[in-house]
N, C-alpha and C positions, 0 to 999 in steps of 0.2 A: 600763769603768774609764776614767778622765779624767785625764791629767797638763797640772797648770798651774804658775808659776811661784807658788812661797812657800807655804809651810805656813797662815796666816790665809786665804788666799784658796781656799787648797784647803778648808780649813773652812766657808766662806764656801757655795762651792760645791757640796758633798756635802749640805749644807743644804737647799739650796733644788732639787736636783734633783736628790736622794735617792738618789745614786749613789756606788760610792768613785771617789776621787780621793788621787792623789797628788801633792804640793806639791813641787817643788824648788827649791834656794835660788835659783838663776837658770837664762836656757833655758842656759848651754854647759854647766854641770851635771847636765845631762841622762845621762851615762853610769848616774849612779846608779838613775836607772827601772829600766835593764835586768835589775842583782839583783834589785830589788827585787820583780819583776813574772816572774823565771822559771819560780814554780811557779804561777802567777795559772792557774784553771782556764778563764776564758772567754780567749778570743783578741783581744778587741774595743778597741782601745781612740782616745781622742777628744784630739787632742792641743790643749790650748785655752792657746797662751803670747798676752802682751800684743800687741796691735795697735798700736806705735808710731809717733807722726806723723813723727817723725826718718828721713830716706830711708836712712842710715848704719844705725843702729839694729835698722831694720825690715831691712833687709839681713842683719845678723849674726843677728838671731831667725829668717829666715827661712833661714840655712844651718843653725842647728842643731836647727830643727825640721823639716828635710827630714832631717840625718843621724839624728835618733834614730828617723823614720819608717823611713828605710832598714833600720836596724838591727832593728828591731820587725820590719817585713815581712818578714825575714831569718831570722826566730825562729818564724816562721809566724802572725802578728796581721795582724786587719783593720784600718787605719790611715784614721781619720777627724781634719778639722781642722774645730773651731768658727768659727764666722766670724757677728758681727753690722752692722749698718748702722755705717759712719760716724760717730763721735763717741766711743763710749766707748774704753777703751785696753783693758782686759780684761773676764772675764768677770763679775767682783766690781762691775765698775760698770756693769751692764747691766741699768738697773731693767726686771723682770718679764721682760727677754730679748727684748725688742720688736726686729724684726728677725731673729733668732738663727735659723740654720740648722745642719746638717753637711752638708760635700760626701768623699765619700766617696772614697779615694785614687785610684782606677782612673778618674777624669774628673776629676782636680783639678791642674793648674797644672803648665804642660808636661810631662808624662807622670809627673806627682812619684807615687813608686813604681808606676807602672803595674802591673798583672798581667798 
């Protein structure tokens, strides 16, 4: 399961890499994944918000995409973050995903959710 920022983009996405995804209207919005995703039977999920140029910005998406990670890993989920090259801002402008990796929480970005 994939949570990204916005409902078209989440569409956008389950598209093109035939997976669910769930769209929220913005990242601090994020409480709402957690209903939404309590009875979700896999435990897996990819948390893929915008990569913004803005240092402010990319600061506040990257506190509330460490707390919904938190919270998810709390709940017992494996917590993955999308991440492509340089240039695009999200996953909807990522032609064919050139680039495009996951790095998986327990080696990603000073011990962000470590296990």
């Amino acid at each position: 399961m994939w949570v990204t920022e916005g409902p078209l983009k989440a569409d956008v996405t389950a598209h093109f890499l035939h997976q669910a995804v769930i769209g929220v209207p913005g990242v601090s919005l994020w409480r709402s994944v957690l209903k939404a995703v309590e009875d979700w039977p896999q435990r897996q999920a990819v948390l893929d918000f915008d990569q913004d140029a803005s240092a402010s910005t990319a600061a506040q998406v990257s506190e509330h995409t460490h707390a919904l990670a938190m919270a998810l890993h709390q709940a017992g989920w494996v917590i993955y973050e999308a991440h492509w090259e340089a240039g695009p801002k999200g996953i909807d402008d990522v032609s064919d995903f050139p680039g495009f990796h996951l790095r998986n929480n327990s080696v990603f970005r000073d011990g962000y959710c470590a296990q």
